[in-house]
C-alpha positions in Angstrom: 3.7 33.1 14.2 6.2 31.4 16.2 5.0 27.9 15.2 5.9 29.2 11.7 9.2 30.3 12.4 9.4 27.1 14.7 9.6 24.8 11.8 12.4 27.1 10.0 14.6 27.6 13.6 14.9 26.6 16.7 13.0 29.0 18.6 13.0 28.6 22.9 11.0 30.4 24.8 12.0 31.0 28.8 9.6 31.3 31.2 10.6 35.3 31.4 8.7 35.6 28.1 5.9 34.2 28.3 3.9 37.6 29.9 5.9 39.6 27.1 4.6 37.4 24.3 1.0 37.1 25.6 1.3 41.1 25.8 2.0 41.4 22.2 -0.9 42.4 20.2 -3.4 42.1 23.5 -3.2 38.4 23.4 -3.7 37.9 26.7 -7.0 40.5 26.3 -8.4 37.8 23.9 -7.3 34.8 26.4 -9.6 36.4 29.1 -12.2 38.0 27.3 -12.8 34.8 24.7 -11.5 31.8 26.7 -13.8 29.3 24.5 -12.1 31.0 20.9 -8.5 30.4 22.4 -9.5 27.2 23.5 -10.7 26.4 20.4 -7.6 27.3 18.6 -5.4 25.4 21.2 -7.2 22.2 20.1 -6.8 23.0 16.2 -3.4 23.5 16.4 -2.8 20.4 18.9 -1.1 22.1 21.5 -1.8 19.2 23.8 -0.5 16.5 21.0 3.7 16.1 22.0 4.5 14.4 18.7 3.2 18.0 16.9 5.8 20.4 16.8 3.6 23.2 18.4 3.5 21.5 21.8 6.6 22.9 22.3 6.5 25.9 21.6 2.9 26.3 23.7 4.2 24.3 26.6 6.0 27.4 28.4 2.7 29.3 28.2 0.6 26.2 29.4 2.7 25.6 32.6 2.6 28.9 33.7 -0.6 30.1 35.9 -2.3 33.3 35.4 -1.8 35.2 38.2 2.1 34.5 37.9 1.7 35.9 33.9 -0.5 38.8 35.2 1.8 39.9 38.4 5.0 39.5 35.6 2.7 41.8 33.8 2.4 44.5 36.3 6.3 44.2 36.5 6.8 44.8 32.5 4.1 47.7 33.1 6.5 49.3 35.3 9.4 49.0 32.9 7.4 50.2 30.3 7.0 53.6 32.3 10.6 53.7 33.1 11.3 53.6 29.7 8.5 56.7 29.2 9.8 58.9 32.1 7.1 57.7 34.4 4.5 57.6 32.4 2.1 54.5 30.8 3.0 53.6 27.0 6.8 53.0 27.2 5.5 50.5 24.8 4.0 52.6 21.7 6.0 54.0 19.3 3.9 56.1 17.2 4.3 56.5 13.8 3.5 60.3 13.5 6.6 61.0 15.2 8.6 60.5 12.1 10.0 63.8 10.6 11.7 63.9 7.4 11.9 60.1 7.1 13.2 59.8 10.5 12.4 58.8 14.1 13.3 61.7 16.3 16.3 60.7 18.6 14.2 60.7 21.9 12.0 57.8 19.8 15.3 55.9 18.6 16.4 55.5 22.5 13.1 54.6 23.4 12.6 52.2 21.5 16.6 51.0 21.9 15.2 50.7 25.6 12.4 48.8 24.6 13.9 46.3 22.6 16.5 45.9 24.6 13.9 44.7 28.0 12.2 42.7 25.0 15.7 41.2 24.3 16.2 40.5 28.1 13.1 39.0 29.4 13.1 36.8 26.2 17.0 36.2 25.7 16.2 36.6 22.1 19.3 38.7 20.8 18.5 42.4 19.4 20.7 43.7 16.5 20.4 47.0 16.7 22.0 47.7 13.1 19.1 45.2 11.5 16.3 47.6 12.3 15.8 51.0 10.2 14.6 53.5 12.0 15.9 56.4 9.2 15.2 56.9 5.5 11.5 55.9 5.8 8.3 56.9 3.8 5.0 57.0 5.8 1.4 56.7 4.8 -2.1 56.9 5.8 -4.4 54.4 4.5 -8.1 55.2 3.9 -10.2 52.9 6.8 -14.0 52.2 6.3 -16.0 50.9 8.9 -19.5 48.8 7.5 -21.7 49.1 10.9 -25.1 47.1 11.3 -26.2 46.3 7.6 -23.7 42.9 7.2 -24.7 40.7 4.0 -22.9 39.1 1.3 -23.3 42.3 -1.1 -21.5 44.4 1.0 -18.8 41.5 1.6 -18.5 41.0 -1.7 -18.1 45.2 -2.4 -15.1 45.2 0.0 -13.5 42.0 -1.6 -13.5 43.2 -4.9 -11.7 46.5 -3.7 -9.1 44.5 -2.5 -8.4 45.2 0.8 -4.9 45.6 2.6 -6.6 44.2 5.9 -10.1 42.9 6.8 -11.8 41.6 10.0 -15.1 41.4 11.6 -14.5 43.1 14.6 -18.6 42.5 15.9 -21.6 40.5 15.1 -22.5 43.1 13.0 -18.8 45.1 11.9 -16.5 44.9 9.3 -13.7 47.4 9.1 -11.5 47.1 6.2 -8.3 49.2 4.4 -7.8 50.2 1.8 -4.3 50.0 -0.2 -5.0 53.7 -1.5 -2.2 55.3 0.5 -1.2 59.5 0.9 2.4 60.3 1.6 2.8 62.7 4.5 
């Protein structure tokens, strides 16, 4: 994603946020757990190439070493659970928290706190007035899970119900969602 927005703005990433970033959405899970896949991807996007615009937005995370990302880790971890009162997940906002349309004022601070360490380690600027956090409608989505018995049928059968999301989570998993949503 920030290659993307790299071609509409300049986007700079300080060394500060490079454990942040390869937090976000257990990247860095991936990055240790499928070193060959990431590897892979590195070399289709051409993060080694300097004339491609990507090289320099993947530079910061090439030049720093993991140990350095995973001891900046354990320091974010510990933000995170000052930001929580002591306690691991200062980084999950959960949805289900939201009562007539609206994030209970404990979850609007927290996550003022959050963005605002997100803001400092990556001296990207929060506006606090550009997020809604009131006046919101939430859903549940129907999830299915297709375990063991993969073929082309049962591809097909999900991609003609149009799902919201789809992945092949295992050799033999597809989950999938379906647009069908339930207010709450």
């Amino acid at each position: 994603m920030l290659c993307i927005i790299g071609f509409q703005r300049d986007v700079r990433i300080q060394r500060d946020a490079v454990a942040p970033l390869v937090y976000a959405d257990g990247t860095f899970k991936n990055l240790l757990n499928y070193p060959e896949n990431c590897i892979s991807w590195l070399k289709f996007l051409r993060a080694k190439d300097e004339a491609n615009p990507t090289y320099r937005l993947l530079a910061p995370f090439a030049s720093q070493r993991i140990s350095t990302i995973m001891h900046d880790m354990e320091n974010i971890f510990k933000e995170f659970k000052g930001i929580n009162d002591g306690k691991r997940g200062g980084d999950k906002i959960k949805i289900d928290t939201i009562e007539s349309g609206s994030f209970p004022e404990e979850v609007t601070t927290k996550i003022s706190k959050l963005m605002a360490l997100l803001s400092t380690l990556t001296e990207w600027e929060y506006k606090q007035e550009k997020w809604t956090l009131s006046g919101l409608r939430v859903y549940n989505f129907s999830k299915d899970i297709i375990d063991g018995n993969l073929n082309n049928k049962n591809y097909i059968e999900i991609m003609d119900k149009e799902p919201l999301s789809f992945a092949i989570t295992a050799t033999k998993r597809m989950e999938y969602t379906l647009e069908e949503p339930d207010s709450i």
